[in-house]
C-alpha positions as CSV (number, residue, x, y, z in Angstrom):
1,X,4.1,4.7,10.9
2,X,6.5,7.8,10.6
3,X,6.0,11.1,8.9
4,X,6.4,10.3,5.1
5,X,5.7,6.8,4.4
6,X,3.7,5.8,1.8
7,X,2.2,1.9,1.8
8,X,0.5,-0.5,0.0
9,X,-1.5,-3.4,0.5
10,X,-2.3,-6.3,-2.1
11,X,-6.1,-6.6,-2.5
12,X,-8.3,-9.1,-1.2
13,X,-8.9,-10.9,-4.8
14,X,-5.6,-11.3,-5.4
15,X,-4.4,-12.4,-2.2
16,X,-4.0,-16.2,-1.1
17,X,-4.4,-15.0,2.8
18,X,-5.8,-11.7,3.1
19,X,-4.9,-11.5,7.1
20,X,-2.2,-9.1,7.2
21,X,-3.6,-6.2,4.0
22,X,-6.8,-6.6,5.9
23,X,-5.4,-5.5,9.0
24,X,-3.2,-2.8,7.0
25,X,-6.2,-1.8,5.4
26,X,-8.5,-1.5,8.5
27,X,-5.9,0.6,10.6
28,X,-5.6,3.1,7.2
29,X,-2.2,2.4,6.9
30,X,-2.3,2.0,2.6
31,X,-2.7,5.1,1.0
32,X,-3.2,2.5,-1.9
33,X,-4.9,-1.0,-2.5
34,X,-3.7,-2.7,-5.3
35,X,-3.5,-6.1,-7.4
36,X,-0.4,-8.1,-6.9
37,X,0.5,-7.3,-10.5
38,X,0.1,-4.0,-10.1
39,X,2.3,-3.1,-7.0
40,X,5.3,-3.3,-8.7
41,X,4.1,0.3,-10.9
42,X,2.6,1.6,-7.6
43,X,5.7,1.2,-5.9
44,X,7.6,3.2,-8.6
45,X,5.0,5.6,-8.5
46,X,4.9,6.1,-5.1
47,X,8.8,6.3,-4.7
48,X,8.9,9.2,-8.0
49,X,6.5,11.3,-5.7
50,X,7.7,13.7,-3.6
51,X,7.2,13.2,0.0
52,X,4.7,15.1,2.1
53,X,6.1,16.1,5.2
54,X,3.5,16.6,8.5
């Protein structure tokens, strides 16, 4: 990951395979864990943020 990304990963009860948010979610590499239906409005959050710069 570089300075200033921001990720999500879909959430296990939403997911049909959960291998790859599992893995995103193990290495803390999703600042958030969402429903499918809800990533759409965490995306648009996320990108109305400012970014945090190391």
């Amino acid at each position: 990951m570089q300075s200033g990304e921001k990720h999500i990963a879909q959430d296990e009860a939403s997911c049909v395979v959960f291998g790859m948010p599992k893995e995103a979610i193990a290495l803390g590499a999703a600042e958030e864990i969402l429903p499918l239906n809800q990533i759409p409005a965490g995306a648009l959050r996320m990108a109305a943020s400012p970014l945090q710069r190391a």
